[in-house]
VEXTORFI-134753 format. One line per field, with one value per residue: residue in three letters; x, y, z of N, C-alpha, C in turn. Coordinates in steps of 0.001 Angstrom, whole numbers. Layout:
code <- c(ALA, ...)
n.c1 <- c(X, ...)
n.c2 <- c(Y, ...)
n.c3 <- c(Z, ...)
ca.c1 <- c(X, ...)
ca.c2 <- c(Y, ...)
ca.c3 <- c(Z, ...)
c.c1 <- c(X, ...)
c.c2 <- c(Y, ...)
c.c3 <- c(Z, ...)
This chain:
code <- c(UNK, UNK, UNK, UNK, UNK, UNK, UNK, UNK, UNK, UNK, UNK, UNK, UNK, UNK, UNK, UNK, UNK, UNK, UNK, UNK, UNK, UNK, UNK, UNK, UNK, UNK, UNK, UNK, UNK, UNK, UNK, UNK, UNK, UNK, UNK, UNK, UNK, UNK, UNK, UNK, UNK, UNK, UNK, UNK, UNK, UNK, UNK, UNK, UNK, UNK, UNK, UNK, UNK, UNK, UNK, UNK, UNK, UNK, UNK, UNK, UNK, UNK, UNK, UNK, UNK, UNK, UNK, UNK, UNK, UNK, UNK, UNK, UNK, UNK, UNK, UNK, UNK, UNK, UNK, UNK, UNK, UNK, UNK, UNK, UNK, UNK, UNK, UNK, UNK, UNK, UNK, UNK, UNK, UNK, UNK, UNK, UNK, UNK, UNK, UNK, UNK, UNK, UNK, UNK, UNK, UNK, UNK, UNK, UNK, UNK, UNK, UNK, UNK, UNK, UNK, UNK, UNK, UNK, UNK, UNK, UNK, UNK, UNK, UNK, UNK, UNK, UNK, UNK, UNK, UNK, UNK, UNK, UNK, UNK, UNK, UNK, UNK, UNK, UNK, UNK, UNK, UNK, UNK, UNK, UNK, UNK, UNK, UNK, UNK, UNK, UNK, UNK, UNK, UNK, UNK, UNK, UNK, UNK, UNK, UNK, UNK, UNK, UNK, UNK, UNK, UNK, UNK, UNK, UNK, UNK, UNK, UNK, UNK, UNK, UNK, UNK, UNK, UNK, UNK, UNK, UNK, UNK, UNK, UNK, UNK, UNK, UNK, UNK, UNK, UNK, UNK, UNK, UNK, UNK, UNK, UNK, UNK, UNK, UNK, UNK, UNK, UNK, UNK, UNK, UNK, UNK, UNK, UNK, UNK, UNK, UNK, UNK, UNK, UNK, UNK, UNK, UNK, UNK, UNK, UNK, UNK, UNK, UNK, UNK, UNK, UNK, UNK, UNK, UNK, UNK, UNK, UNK, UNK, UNK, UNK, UNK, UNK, UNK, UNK, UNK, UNK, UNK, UNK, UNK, UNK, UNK, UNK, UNK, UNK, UNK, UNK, UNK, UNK, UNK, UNK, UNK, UNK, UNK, UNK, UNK, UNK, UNK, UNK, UNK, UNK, UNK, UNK, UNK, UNK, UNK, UNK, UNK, UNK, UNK, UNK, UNK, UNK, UNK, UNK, UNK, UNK, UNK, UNK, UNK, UNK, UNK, UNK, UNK, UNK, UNK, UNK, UNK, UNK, UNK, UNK)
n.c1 <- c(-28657, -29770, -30837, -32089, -34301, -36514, -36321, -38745, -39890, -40832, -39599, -36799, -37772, -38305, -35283, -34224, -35472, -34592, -32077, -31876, -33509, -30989, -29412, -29671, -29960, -27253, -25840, -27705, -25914, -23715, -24164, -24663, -22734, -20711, -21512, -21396, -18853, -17853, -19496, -18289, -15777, -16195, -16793, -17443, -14629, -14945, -14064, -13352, -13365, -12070, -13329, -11917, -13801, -16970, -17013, -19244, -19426, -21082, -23169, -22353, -20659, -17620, -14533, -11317, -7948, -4831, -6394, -8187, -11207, -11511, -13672, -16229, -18709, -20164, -21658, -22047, -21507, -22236, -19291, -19191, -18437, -19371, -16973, -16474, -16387, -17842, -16852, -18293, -16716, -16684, -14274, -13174, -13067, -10546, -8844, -8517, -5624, -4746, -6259, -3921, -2040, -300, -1610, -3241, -5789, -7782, -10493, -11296, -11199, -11924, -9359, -8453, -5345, -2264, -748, -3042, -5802, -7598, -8973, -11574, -13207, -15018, -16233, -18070, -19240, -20422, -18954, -15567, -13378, -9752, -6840, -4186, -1490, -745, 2661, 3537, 2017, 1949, 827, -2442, -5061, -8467, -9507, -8669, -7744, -8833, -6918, -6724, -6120, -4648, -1686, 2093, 3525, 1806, 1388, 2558, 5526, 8046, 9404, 12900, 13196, 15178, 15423, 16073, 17448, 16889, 18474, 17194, 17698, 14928, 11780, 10480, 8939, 8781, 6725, 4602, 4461, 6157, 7986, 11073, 13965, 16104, 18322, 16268, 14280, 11487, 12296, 11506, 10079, 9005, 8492, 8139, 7378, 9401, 10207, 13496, 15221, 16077, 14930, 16261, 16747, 14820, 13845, 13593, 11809, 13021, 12070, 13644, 13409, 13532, 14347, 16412, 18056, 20481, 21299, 22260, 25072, 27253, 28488, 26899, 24714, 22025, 19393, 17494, 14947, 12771, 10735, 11794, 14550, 16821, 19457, 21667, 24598, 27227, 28212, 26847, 24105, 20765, 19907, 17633, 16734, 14644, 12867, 11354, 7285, 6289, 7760, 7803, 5401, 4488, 6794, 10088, 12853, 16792, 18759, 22521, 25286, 28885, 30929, 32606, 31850, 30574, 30636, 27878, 24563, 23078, 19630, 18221, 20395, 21932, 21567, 22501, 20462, 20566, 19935, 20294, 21772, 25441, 26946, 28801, 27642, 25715, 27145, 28275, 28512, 28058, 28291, 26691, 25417, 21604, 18953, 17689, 18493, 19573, 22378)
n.c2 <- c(-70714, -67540, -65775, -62779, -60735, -59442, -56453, -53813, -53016, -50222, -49416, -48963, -47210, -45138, -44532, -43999, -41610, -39544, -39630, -38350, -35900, -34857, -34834, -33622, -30279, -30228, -30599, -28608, -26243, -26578, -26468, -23415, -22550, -22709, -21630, -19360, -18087, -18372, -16571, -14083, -14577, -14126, -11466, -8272, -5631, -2292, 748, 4132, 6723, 9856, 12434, 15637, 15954, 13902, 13352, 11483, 8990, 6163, 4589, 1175, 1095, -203, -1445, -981, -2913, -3137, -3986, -5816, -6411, -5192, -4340, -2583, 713, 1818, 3474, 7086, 10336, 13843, 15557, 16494, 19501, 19910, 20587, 18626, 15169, 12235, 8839, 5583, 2283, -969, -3518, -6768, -9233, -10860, -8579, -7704, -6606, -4195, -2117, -176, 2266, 4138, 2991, 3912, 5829, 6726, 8619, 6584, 8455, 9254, 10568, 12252, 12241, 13162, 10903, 9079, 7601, 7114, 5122, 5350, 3281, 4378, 6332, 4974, 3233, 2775, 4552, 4300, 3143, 3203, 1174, 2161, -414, -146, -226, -4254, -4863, -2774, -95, -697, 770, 2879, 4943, 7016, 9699, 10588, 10438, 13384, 13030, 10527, 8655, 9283, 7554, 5071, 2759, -497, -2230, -3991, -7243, -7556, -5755, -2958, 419, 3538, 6927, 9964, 12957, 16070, 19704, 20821, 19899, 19654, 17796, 15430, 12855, 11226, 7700, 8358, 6927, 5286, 4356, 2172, 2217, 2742, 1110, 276, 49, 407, 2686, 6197, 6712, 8266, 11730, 14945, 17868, 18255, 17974, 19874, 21805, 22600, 21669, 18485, 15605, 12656, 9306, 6347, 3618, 247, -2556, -5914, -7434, -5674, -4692, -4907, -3557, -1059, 808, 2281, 4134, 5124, 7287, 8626, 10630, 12919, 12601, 14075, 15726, 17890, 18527, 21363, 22549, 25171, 25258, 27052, 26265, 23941, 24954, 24484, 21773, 19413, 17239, 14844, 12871, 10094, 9379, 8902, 9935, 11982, 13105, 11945, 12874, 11705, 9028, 8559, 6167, 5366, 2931, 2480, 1306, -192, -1363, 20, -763, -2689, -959, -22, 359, 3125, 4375, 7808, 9371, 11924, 13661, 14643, 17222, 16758, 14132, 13406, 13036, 10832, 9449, 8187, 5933, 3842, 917, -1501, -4766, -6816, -8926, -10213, -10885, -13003, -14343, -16506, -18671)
n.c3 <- c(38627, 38669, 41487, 41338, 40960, 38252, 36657, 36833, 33762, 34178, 35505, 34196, 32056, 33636, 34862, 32142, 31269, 33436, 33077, 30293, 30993, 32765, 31009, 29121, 29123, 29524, 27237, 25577, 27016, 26169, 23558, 23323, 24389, 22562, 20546, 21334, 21620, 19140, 18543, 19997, 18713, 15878, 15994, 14682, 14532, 16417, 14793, 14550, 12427, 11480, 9339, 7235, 5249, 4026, 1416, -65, 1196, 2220, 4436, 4939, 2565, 880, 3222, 2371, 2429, 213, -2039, -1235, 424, 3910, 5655, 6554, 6222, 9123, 10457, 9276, 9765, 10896, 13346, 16035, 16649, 14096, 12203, 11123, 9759, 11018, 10586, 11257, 11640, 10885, 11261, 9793, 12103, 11248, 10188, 12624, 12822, 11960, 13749, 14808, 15762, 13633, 11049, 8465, 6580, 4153, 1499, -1243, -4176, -7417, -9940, -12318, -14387, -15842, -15523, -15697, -15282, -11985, -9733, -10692, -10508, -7686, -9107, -10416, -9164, -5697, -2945, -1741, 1344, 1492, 3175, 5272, 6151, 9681, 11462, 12429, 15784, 17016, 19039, 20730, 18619, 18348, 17565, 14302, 12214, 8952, 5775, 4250, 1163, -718, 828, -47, -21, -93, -1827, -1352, 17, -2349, -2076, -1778, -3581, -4457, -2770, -3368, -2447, -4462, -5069, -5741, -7261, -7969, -7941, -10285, -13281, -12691, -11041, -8161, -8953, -11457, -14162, -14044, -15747, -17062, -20292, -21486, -20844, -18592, -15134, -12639, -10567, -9300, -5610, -3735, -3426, -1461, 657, 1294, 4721, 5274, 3718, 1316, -837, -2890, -2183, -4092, -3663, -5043, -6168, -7416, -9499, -8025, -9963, -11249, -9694, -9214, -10737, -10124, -8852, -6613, -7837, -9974, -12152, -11967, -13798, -15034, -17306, -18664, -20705, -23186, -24388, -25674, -27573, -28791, -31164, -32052, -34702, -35593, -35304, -34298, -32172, -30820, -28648, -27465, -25056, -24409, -24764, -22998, -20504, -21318, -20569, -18192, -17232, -15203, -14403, -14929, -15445, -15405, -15389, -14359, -16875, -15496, -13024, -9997, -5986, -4766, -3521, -634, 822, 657, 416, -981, -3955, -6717, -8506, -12012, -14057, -16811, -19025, -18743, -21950, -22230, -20202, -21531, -23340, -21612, -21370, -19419, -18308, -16227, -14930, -14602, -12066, -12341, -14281, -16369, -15855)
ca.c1 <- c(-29798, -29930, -32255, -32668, -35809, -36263, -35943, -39990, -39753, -41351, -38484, -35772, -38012, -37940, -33871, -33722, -35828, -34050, -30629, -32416, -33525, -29590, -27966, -30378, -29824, -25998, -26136, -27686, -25192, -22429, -24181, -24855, -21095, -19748, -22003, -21073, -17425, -17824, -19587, -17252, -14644, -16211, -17609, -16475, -13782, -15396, -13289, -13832, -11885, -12403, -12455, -12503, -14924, -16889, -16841, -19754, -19136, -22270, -23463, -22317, -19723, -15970, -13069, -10201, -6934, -4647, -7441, -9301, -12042, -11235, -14557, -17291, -18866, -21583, -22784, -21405, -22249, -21183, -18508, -20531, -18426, -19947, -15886, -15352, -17257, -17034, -16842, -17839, -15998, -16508, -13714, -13414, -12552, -9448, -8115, -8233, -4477, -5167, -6535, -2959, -973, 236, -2589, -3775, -7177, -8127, -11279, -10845, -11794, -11682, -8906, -7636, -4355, -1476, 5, -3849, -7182, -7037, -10861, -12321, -14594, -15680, -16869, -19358, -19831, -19912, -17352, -14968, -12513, -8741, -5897, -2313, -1407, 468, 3770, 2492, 2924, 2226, 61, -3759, -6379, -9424, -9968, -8026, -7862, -8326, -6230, -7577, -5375, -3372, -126, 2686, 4046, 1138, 2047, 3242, 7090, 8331, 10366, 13838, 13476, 16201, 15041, 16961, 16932, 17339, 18193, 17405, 16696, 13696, 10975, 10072, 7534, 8893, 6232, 4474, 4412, 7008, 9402, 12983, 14494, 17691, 18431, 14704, 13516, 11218, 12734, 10749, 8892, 9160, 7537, 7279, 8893, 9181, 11360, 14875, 14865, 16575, 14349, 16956, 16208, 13816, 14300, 12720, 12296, 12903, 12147, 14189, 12851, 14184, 15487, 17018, 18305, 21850, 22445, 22187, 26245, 27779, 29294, 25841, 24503, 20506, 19188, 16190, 14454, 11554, 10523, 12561, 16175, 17102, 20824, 22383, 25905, 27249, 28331, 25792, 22890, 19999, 19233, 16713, 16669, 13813, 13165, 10249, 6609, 5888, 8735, 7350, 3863, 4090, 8032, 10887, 14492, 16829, 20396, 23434, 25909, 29854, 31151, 33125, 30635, 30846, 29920, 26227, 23918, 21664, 18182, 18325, 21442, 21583, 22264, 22330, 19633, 21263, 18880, 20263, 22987, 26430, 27029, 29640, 26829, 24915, 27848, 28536, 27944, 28966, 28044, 25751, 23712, 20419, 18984, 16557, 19345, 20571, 24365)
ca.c2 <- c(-69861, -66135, -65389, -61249, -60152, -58625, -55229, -53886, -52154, -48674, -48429, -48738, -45891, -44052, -44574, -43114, -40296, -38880, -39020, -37329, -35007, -34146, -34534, -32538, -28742, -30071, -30212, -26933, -25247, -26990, -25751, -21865, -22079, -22772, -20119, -17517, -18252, -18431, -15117, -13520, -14823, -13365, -9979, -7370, -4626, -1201, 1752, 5633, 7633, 11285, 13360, 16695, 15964, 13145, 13021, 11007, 7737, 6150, 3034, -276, 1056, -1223, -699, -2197, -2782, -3578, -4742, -6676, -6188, -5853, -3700, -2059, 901, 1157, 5128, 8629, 11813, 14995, 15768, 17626, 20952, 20427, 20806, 17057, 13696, 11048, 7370, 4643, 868, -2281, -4136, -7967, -10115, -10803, -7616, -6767, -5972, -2453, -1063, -221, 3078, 3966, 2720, 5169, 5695, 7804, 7676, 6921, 9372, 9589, 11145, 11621, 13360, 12757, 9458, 7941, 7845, 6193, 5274, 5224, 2567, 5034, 7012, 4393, 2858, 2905, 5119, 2853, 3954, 2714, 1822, 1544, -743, 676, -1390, -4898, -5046, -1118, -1, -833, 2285, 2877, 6027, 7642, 10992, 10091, 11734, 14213, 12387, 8984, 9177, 9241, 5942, 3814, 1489, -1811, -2633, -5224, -7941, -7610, -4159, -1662, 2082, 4721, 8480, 11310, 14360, 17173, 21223, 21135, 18261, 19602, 17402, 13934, 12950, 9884, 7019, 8205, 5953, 5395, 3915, 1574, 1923, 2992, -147, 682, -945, 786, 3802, 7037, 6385, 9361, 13125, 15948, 18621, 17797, 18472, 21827, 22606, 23269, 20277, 17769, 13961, 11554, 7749, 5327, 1689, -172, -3959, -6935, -8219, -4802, -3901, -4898, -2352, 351, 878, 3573, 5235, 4759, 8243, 9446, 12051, 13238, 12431, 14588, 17151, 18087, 19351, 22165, 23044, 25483, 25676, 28065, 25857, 22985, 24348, 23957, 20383, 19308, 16009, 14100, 11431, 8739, 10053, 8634, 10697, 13635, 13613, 12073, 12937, 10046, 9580, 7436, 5674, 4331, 2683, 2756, -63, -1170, -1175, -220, -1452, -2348, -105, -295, 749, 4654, 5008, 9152, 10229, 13167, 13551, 15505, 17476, 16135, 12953, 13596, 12327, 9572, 8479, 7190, 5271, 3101, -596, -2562, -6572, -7076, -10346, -9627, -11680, -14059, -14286, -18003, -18953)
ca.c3 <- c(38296, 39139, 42125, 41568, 40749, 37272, 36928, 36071, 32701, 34220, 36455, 33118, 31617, 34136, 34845, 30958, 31387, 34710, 31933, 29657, 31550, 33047, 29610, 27792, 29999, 29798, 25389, 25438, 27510, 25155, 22180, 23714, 24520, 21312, 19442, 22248, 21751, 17578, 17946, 20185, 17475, 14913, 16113, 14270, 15109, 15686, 15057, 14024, 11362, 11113, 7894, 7099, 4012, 3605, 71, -385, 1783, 3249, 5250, 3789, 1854, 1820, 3455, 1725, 2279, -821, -3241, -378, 1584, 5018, 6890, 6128, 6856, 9776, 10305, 8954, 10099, 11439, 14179, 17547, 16713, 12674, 11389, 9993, 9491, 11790, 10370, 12517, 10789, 11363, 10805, 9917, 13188, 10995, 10244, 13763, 13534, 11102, 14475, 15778, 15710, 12587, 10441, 7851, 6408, 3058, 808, -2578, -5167, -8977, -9977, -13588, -14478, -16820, -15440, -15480, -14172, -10953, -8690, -11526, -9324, -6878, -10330, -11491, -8044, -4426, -2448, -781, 2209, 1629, 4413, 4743, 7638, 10691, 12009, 12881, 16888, 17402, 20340, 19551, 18973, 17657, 16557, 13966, 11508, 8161, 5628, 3105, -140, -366, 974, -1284, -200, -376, -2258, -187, -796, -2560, -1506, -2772, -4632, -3836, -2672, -3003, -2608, -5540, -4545, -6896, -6840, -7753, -8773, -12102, -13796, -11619, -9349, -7873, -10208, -12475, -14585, -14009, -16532, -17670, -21054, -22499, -20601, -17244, -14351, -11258, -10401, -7693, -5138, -3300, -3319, -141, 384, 2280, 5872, 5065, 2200, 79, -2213, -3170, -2209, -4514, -3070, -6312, -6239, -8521, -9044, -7334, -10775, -12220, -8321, -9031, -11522, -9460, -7959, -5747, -8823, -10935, -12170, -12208, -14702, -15387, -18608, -18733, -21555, -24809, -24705, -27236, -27907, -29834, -31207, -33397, -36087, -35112, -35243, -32987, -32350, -30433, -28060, -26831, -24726, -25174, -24991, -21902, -19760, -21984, -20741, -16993, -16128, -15165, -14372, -15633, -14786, -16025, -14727, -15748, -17710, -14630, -12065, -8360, -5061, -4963, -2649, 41, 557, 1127, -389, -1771, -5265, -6820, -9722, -12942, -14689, -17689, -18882, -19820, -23455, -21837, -19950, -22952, -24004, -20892, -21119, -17802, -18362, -15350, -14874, -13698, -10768, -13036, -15615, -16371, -15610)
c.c1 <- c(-29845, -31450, -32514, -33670, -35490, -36526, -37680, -39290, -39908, -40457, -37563, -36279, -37910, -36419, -33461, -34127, -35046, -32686, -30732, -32628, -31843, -29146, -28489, -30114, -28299, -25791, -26185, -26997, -24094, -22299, -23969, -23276, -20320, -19985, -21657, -19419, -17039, -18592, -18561, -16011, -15146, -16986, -16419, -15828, -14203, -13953, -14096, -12855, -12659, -12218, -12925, -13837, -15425, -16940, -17874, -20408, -20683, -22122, -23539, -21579, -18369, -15175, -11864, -8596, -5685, -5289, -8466, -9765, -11679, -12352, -15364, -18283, -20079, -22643, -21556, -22905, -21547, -20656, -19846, -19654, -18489, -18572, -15692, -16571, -16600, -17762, -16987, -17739, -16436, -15400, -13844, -12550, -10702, -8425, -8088, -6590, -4329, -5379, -5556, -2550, -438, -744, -3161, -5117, -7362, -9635, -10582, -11507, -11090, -10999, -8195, -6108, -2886, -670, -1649, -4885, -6837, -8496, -11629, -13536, -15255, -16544, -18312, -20009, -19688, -18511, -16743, -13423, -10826, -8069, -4692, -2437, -39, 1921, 2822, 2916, 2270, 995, -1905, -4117, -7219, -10295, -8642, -8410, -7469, -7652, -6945, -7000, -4588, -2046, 443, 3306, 3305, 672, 2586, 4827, 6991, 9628, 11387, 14188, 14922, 15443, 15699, 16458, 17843, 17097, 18654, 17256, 16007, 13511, 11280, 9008, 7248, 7744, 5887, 4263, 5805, 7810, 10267, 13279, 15825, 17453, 17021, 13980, 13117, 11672, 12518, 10428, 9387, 7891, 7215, 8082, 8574, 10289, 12369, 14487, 15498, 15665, 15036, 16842, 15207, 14627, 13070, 12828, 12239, 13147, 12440, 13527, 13459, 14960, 16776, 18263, 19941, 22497, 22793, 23755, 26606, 28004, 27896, 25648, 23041, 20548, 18239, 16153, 13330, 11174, 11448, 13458, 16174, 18367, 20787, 23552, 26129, 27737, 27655, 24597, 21992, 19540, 18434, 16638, 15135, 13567, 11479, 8618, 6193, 6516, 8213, 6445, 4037, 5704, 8356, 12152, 15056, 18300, 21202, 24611, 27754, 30318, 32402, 32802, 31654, 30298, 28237, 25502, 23002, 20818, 18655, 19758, 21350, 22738, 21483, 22001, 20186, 19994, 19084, 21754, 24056, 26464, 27686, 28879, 26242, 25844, 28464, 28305, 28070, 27783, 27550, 24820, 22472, 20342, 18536, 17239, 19408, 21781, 25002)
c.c2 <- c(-68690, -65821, -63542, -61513, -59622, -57601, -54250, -53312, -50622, -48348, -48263, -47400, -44798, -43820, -43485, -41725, -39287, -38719, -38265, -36252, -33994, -33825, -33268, -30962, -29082, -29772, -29195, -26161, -25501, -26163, -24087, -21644, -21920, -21852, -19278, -17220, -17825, -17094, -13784, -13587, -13907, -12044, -9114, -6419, -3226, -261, 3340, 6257, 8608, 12059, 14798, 17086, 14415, 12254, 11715, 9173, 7867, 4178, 2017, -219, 605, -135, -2069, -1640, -3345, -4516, -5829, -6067, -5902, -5088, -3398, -692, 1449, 2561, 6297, 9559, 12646, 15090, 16522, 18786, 20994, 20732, 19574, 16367, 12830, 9847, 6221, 3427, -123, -3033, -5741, -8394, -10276, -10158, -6482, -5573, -4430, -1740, -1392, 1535, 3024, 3726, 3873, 4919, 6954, 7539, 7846, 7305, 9031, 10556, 11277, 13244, 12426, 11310, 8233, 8543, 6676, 6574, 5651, 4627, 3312, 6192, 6400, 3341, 2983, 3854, 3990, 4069, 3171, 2503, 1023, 1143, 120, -910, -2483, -5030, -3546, -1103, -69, 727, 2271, 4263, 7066, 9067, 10225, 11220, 11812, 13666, 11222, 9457, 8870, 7678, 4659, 2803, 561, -1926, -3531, -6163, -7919, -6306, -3474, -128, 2787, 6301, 9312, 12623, 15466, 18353, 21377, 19855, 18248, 18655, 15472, 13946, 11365, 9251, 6909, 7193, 6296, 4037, 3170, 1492, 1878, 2055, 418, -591, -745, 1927, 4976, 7051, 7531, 10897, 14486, 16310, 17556, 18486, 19990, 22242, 23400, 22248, 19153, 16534, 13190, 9972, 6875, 3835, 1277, -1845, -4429, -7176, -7559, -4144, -3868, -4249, -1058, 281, 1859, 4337, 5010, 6300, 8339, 10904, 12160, 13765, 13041, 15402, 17168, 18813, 20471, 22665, 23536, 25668, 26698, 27486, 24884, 23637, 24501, 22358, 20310, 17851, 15637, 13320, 11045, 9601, 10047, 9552, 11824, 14261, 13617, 12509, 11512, 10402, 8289, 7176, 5068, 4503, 2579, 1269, -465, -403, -1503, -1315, -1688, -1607, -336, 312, 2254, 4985, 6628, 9280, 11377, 13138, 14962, 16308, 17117, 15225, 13755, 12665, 11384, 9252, 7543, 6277, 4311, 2161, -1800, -4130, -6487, -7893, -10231, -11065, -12908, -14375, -15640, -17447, -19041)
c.c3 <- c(39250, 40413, 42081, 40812, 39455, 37370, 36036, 34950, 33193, 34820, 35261, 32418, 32641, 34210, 33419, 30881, 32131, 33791, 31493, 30059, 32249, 31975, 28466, 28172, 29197, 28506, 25253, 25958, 26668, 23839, 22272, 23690, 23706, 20321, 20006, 21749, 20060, 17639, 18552, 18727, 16563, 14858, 15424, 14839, 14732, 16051, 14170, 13453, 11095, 10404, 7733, 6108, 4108, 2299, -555, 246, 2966, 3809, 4304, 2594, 2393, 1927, 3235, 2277, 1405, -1648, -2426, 631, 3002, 6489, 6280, 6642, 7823, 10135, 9720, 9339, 10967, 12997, 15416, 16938, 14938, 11939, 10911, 10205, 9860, 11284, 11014, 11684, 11332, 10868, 11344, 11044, 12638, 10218, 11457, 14097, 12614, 12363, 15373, 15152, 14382, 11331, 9955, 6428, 5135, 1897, -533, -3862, -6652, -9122, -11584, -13519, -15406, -16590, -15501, -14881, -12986, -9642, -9177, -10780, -8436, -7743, -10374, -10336, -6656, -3877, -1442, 377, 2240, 2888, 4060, 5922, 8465, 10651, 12634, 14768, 17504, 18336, 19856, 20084, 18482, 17306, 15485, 12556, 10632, 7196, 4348, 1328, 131, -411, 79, -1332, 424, -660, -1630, -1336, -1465, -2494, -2414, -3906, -3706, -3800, -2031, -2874, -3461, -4923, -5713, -6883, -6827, -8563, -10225, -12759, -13219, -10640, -8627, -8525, -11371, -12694, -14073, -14644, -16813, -18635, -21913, -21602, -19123, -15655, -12757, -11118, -9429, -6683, -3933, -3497, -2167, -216, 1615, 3585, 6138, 4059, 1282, -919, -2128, -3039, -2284, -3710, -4729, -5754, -7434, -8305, -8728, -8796, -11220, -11108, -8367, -9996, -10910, -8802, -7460, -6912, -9976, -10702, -12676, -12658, -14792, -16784, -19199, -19358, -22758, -23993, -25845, -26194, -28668, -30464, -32572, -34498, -36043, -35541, -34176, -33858, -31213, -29756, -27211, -26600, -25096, -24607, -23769, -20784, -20526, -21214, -18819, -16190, -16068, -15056, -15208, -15364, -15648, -15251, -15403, -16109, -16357, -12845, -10864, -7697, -5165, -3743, -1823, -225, 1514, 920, -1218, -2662, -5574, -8340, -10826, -13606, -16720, -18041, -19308, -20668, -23224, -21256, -20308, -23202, -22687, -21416, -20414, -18609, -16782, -15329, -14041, -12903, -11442, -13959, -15717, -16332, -17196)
């Protein structure tokens, strides 16, 4: 039989209280810590983009980057020397990496014109502020100049396409967007056009798709398909050639390859854009298995 004393009850309440009392300060500093830490995490990323116009863009309008959300924005208003409109962003915690070097900023306007209307949405709602990302890695910043129109090669690549360069005298009615063509069938787009670094000619960029990419060969020939032909011969005739309605209205090029196909090409490979096919062009037909083909 135990001789200690029992232990009163008022001392066990008290014993719990004096816990209570430590553990309860210690909880709340656990909890404060984990919301400080979760709001650090998720504070947003401010930055400033400067335009010469602001074309309408106010507080709480998005900023997207390819079809998603990725900021929002938090004041506009004028520059101190009154020449531009300064943008201040918030961007989301996890598109912190947009604010680097390189990173480019445009709003997007309603625009119609023969290949399309295009921000139509900024028509019938809200103005929204686009961006192209910089290199990922590139030095951070946070203020940048936005630009007065979307660049020409804003469009994101795609994996596996081939892009080459056409070099022609002049554009003519080719511009961004346009077709390029195999065989009537569209098989990728131009994706941007600027003079040559001599400015003696125009170099288009064409993206051909990943599936169509292996028709393209060293000895492959680009023409431009754009507008009506007229010939006359003296026992002929005038005839009259035209290509499809689409190359009529927005411009387009178009390739063929010879029935015993070259090497295949890298990306920035230069050809030289015809302003129109030779008649043995049309009549090629190389056997070429596309990428998606079955065996």
């Amino acid at each position: 039989m135990s001789d200690a004393a029992p232990v009163p009850s008022s001392e066990i309440v008290r014993v719990r209280r004096v816990t209570w009392a430590l553990l309860a300060p210690l909880a709340a500093a656990a909890v404060l810590t984990v919301l400080a830490v979760q709001a650090i995490r998720d504070r947003p990323v401010p930055i400033t983009v400067r335009f010469a116009d602001g074309a309408g863009v106010r507080p709480g309008d998005p900023v997207t980057c390819r079809g998603v959300q990725v900021g929002v924005v938090r004041e506009v208003g004028l520059s101190g020397d009154l020449a531009g409109v300064v943008v201040e962003v918030a961007l989301a915690r996890e598109s912190a990496p947009l604010a680097v070097e390189g990173t480019r900023f445009w709003i997007v306007r309603p625009e119609v014109s023969l290949r399309g209307v295009s921000g139509l949405e900024s028509l019938l709602g809200p103005r929204s502020i686009a961006a192209s990302p910089g290199v990922p890695g590139s030095r951070r910043v946070s203020e940048f100049e936005g630009l007065a129109r979307p660049p020409d090669d804003a469009s994101p690549p795609v994996e596996g396409e081939l892009v080459v360069v056409l070099r022609a005298a002049r554009r003519g009615s080719v511009g961004i967007g346009s077709p390029v063509y195999y065989r009537d069938v569209q098989v990728g787009e131009i994706r941007s056009a600027r003079l040559a670094a001599d400015a003696r000619s125009v170099e288009l960029s064409a993206a051909v798709e990943p599936r169509y990419a292996l028709l393209v060969r060293d000895n492959t020939r680009f023409f431009n398909v754009s507008g009506i032909g007229l010939n006359w011969g003296l026992f002929g005739g005038l005839s009259v050639r035209t290509d499809s309605l689409e190359s009529l209205i927005v411009g387009g090029v178009a390739f063929a390859t010879p029935d015993r196909p070259g090497e295949t090409v890298a990306d920035g490979h230069v050809f030289d854009l015809a302003p129109q096919p030779d008649s043995k062009w049309l009549e090629w037909s190389p056997a070429i298995p596309l990428h998606d083909a079955p065996p």
